[in-house]
C-alpha positions as a Markdown table, in Angstrom:
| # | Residue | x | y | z |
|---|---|---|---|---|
| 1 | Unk | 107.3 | 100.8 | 111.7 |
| 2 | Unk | 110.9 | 99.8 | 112.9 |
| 3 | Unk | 113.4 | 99.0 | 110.1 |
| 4 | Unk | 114.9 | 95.5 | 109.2 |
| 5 | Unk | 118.3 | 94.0 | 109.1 |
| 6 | Unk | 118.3 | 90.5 | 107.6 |
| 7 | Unk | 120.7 | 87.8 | 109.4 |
| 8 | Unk | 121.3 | 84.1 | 108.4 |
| 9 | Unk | 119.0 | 82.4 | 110.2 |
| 10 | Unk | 116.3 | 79.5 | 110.2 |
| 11 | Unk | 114.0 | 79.5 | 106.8 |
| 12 | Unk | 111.6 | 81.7 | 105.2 |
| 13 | Unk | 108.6 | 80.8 | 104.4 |
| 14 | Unk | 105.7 | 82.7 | 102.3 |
| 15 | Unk | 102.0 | 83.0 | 102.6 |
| 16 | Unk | 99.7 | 85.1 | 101.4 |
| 17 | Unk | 99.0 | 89.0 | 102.9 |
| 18 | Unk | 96.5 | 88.7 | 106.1 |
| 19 | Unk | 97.6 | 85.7 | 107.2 |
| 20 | Unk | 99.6 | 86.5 | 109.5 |
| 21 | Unk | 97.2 | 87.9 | 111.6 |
| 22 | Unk | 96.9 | 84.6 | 114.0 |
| 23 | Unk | 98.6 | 83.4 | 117.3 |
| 24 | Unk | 98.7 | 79.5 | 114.9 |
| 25 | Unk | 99.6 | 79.0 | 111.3 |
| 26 | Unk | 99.7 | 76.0 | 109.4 |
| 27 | Unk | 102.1 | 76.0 | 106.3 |
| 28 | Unk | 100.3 | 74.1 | 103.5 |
| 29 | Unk | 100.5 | 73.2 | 100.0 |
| 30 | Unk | 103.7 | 74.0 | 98.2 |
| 31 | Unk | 105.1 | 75.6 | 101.1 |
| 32 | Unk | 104.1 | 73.0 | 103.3 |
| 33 | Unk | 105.3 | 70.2 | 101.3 |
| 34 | Unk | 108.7 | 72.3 | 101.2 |
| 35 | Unk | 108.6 | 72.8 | 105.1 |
| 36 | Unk | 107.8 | 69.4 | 105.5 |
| 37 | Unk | 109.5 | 67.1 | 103.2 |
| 38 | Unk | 112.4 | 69.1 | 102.4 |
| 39 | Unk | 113.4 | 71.2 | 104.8 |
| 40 | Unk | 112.1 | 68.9 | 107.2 |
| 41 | Unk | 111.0 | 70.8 | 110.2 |
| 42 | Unk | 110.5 | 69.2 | 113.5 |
| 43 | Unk | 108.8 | 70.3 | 116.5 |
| 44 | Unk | 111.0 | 73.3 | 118.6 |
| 45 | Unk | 112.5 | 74.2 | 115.4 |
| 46 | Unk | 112.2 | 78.0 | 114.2 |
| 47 | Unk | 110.5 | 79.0 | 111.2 |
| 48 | Unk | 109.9 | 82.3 | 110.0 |
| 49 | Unk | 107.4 | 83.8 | 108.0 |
| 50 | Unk | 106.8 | 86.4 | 105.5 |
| 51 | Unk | 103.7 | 88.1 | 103.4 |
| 52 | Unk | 105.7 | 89.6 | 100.9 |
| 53 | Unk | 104.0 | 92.3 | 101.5 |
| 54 | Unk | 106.0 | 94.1 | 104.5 |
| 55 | Unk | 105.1 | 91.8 | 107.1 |
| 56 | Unk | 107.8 | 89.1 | 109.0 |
| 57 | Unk | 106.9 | 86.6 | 111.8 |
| 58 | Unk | 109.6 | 84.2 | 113.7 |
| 59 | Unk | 107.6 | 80.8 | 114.5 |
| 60 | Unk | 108.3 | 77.9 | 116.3 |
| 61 | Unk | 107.1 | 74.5 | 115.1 |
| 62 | Unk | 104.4 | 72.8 | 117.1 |
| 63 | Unk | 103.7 | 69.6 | 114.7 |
| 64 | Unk | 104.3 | 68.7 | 111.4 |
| 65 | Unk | 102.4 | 66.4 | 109.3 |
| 66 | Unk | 103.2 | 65.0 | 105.9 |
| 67 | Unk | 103.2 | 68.1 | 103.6 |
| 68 | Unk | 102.0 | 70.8 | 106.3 |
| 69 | Unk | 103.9 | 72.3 | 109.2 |
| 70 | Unk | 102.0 | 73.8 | 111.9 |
| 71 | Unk | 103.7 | 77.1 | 113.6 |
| 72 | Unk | 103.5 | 78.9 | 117.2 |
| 73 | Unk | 103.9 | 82.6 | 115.7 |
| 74 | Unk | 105.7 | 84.0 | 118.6 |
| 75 | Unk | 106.7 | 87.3 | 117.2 |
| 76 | Unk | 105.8 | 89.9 | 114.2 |
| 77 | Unk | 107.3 | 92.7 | 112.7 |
| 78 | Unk | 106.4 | 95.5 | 110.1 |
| 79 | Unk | 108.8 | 96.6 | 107.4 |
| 80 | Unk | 108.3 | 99.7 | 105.6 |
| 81 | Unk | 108.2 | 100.2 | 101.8 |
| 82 | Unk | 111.5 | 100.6 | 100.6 |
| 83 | Unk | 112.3 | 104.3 | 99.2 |
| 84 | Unk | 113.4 | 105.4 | 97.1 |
| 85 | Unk | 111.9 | 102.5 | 95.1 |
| 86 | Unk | 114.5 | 100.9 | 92.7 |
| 87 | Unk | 113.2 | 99.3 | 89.3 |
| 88 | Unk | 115.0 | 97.8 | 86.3 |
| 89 | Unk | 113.7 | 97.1 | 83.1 |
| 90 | Unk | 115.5 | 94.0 | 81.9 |
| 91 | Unk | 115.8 | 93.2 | 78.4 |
| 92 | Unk | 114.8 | 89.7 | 77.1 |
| 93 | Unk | 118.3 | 87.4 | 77.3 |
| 94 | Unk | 118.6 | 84.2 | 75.7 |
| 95 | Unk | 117.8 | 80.8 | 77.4 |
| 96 | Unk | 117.9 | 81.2 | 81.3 |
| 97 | Unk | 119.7 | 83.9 | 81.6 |
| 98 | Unk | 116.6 | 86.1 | 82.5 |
| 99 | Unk | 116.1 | 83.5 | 85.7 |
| 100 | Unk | 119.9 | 84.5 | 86.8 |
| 101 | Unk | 119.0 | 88.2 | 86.6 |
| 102 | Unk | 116.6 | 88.0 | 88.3 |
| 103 | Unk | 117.9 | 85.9 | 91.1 |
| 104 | Unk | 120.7 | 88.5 | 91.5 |
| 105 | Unk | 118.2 | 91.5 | 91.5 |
| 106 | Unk | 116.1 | 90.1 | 94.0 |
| 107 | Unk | 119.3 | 88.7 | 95.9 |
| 108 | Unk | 120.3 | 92.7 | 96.5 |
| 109 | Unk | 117.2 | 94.3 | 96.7 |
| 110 | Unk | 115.5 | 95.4 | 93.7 |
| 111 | Unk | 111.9 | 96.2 | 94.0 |
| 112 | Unk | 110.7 | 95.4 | 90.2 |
| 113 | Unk | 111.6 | 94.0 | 87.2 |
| 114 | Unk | 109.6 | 94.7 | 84.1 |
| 115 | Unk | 110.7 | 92.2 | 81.3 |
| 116 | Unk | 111.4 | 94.2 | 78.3 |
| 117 | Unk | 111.1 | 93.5 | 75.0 |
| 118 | Unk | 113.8 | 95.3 | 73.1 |
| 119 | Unk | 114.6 | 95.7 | 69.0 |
| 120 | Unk | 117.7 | 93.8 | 69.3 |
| 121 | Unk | 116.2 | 90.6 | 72.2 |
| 122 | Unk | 116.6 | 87.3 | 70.6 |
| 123 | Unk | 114.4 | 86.1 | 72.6 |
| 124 | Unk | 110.8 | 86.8 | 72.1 |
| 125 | Unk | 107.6 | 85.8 | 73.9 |
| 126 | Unk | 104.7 | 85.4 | 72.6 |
| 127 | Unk | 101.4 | 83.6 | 73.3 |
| 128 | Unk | 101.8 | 80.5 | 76.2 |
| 129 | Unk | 106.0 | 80.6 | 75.8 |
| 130 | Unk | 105.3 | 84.0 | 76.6 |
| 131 | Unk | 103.6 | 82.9 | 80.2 |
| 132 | Unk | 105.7 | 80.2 | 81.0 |
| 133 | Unk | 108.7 | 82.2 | 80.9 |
| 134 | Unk | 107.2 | 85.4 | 83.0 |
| 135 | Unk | 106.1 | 82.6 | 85.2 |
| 136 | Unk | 109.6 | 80.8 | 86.1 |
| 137 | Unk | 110.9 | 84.9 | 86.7 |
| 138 | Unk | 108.0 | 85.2 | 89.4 |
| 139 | Unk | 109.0 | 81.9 | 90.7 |
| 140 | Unk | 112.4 | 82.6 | 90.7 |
| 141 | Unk | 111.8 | 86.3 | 92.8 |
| 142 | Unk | 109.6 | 84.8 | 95.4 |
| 143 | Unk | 112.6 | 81.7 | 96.2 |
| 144 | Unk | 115.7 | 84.2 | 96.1 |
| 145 | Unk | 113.1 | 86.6 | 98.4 |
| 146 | Unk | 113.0 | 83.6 | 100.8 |
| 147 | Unk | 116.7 | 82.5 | 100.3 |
| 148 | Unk | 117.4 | 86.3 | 100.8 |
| 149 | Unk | 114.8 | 87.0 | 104.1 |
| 150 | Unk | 113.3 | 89.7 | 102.2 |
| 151 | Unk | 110.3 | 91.4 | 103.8 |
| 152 | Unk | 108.5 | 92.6 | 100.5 |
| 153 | Unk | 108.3 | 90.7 | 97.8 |
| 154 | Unk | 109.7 | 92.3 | 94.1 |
| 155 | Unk | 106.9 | 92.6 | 91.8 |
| 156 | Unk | 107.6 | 91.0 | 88.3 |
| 157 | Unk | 105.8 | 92.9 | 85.9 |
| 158 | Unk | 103.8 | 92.2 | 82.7 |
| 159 | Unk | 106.1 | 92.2 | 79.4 |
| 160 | Unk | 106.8 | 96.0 | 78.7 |
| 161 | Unk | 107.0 | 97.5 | 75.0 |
| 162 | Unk | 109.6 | 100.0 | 74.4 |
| 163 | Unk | 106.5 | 102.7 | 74.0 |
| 164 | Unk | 105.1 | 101.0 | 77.3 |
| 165 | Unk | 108.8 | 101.6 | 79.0 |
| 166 | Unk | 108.9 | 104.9 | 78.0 |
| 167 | Unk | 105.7 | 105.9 | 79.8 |
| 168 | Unk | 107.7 | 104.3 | 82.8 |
| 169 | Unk | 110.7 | 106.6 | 82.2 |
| 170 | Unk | 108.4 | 109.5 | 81.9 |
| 171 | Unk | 107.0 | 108.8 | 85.7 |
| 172 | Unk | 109.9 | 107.6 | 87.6 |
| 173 | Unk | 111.6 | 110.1 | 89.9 |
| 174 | Unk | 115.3 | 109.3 | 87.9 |
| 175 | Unk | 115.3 | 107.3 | 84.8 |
| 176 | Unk | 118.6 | 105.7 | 83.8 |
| 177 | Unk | 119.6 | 103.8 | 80.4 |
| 178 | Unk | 122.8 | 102.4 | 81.1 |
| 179 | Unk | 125.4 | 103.0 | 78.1 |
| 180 | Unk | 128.7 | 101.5 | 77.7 |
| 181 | Unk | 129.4 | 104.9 | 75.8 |
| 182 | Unk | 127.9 | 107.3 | 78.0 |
| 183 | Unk | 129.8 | 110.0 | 78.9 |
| 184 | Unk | 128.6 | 110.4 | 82.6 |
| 185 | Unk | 129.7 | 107.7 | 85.5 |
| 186 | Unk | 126.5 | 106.1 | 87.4 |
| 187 | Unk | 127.9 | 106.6 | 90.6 |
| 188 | Unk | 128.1 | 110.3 | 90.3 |
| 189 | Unk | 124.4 | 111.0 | 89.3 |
| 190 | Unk | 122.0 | 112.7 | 91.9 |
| 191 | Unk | 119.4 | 110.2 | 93.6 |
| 192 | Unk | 116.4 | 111.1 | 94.9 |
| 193 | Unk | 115.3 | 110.6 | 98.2 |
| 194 | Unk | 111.8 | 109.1 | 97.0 |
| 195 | Unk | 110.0 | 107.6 | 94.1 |
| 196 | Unk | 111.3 | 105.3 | 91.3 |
| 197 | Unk | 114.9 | 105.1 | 90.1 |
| 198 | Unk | 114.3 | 103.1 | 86.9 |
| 199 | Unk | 117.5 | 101.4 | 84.9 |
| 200 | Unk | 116.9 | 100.5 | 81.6 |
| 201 | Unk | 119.5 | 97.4 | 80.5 |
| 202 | Unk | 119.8 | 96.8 | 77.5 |
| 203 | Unk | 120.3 | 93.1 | 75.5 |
| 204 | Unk | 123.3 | 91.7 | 74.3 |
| 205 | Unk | 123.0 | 93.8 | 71.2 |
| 206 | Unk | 123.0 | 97.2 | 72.8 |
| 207 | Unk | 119.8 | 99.6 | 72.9 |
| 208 | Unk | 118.8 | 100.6 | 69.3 |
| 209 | Unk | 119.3 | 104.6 | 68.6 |
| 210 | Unk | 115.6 | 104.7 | 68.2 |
| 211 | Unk | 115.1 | 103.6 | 71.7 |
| 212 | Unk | 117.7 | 105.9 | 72.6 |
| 213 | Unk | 115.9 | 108.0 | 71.0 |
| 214 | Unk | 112.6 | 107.4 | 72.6 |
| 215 | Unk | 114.3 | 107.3 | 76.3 |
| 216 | Unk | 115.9 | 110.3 | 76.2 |
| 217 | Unk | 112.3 | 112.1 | 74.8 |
| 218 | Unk | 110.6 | 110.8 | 77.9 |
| 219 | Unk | 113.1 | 112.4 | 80.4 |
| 220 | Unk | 116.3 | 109.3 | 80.8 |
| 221 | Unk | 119.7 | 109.8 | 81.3 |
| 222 | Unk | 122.7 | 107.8 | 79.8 |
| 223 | Unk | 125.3 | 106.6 | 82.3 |
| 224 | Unk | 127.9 | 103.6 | 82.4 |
| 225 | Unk | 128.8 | 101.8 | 84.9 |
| 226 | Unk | 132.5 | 101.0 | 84.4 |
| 227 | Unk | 135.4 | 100.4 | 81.9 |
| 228 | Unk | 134.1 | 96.8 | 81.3 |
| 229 | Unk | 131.1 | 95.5 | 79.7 |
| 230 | Unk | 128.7 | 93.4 | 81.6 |
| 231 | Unk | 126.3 | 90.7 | 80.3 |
| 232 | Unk | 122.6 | 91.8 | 80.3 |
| 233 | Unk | 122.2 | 89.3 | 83.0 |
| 234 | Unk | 124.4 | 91.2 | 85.4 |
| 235 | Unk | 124.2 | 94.5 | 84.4 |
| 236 | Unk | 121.3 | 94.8 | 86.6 |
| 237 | Unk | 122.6 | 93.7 | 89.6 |
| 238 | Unk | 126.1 | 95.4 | 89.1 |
| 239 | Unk | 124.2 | 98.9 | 88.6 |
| 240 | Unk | 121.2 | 98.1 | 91.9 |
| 241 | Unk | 124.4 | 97.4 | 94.0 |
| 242 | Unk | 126.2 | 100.7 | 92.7 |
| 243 | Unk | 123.0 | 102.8 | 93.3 |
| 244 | Unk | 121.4 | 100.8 | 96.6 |
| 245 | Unk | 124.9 | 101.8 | 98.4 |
| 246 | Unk | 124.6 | 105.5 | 98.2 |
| 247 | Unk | 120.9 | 105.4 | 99.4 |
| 248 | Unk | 119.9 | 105.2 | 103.3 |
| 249 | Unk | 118.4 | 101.8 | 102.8 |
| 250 | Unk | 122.2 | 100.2 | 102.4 |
C-alpha cells in the first residue's frame, strides 16, 4: 500500500467501509444534504471520498440532486494503518472544551481518544448526558477527519475508568502520564517503532497520587512537556505534535 500526503484540495466526504468498491457513488443523507446544500457541488466539480477506514477515492460530480450528489470515482488509494499507533486518554474538561481537544487531536493525527474519567474531572457523565456528550466528540472526530483529509478515521472510545485506563497502560507499547513535575523531558524518551504510545492528560486539577499511583504500577512513565502549563484541552495536541515529529509518519 503506497503512503499518503494530504494537500488542500476539494472536499472530503465519508461513507461507510465497502463502499467504495464501485465505478458510481451517490452521496446521500447527511452527507449528501452537506454535498448538496452546503457545499453545493455542481457537475465537473471534484469530490473526494473516504471510508475512514484506510481507503481514499478522488470523484468527479456527475449530477446532483436536492440532498444527494452523485460521483464518477475516477481514482482510489489504500493507506496503511498508522504505526506506531498514538492514543491519548483525555480527561473530562468542563463545558466544550472536550470538543476542542478533540478537534486538535484529530487535526494532527491522533489515532484514539478514550474519554477519561479522572478523580479530580468536574465534569461527570452519567446516564443519557453521558451519550450525548461521547456523541458530539465522535461527531466532532469524523468533521476535523474531513476538514483534515484524513484516511482513517480516530476511534473515540467508550468512557474509560482509571482501573479500565490502567489496563490500557499495561498493554501499550510506551505509556506516558504527562506531569508538569516530572523530572524527564517528553521529547527525549525512546519511541517505539510499533504498537500504542498512550498519553495520559490529566484535568485541570492535576492527576491524583493514587492514579499516579496506579499508572506507574501498570508500567507509565512521567514526562513534561515544557516550562509552561497547558490546559487539558491542549495538552494533548501539544504532546501528539512533540511525539508524531520524531516518528516516520511526520
Amino acid at each position: 500500500m503506497e503512503s499518503f500526503t494530504p494537500t488542500a484540495g476539494p472536499p472530503v466526504f465519508l461513507v461507510r467501509p465497502g463502499e467504495l468498491s464501485t465505478p458510481v457513488l451517490t452521496l446521500s443523507g447527511p452527507e449528501g444534504h452537506h454535498a448538496a446544500a452546503v457545499r453545493r457541488l455542481r457537475p465537473g466539480e471534484r469530490a473526494d471520498v473516504s471510508d475512514g477506514a484506510g481507503t481514499l477515492a478522488e470523484g468527479v460530480v456527475t449530477s446532483v440532486g436536492k440532498d444527494s450528489v452523485t460521483l464518477e470515482i475516477a481514482t482510489t488509494r489504500s493507506v496503511p494503518p498508522p504505526q506506531p499507533r498514538l492514543v491519548v486518554a483525555q480527561a473530562l474538561p468542563k463545558g466544550d472544551r472536550g470538543e476542542l481537544a478533540v478537534e486538535l487531536m484529530t487535526e494532527v493525527g491522533v489515532d484514539a481518544v478514550v474519554p477519561w474519567s479522572a478523580e479530580r474531572s468536574i465534569t461527570k457523565w452519567q446516564g443519557d448526558r453521558g451519550q450525548r456528550a461521547l456523541g458530539k466528540w465522535r461527531a466532532t472526530a469524523r468533521e476535523a477527519a474531513k476538514q483534515s483529509r484524513r484516511g482513517w478515521l480516530p476511534d473515540i472510545a467508550e468512557l474509560a475508568t482509571t482501573a479500565v485506563l490502567a489496563k490500557r497502560v499495561t498493554a501499550a507499547a510506551l505509556a506516558i502520564v504527562l506531569e508538569a513535575d516530572a523530572p524527564a523531558k517528553l521529547h527525549e524518551l525512546a519511541l517505539p517503532a510499533a504498537g500504542d504510545i498512550l498519553v495520559v492528560v490529566g484535568p485541570e486539577g492535576g492527576v491524583s497520587q493514587a492514579e499516579r499511583d496506579a499508572f506507574g504500577a501498570a508500567g507509565a512513565v512521567a514526562a513534561r512537556l515544557g516550562p509552561t502549563v497547558l490546559r487539558t484541552s491542549t495538552a494533548g495536541a501539544a504532546a501528539a505534535t512533540i511525539l508524531l515529529s520524531r516518528t516516520a509518519r511526520w
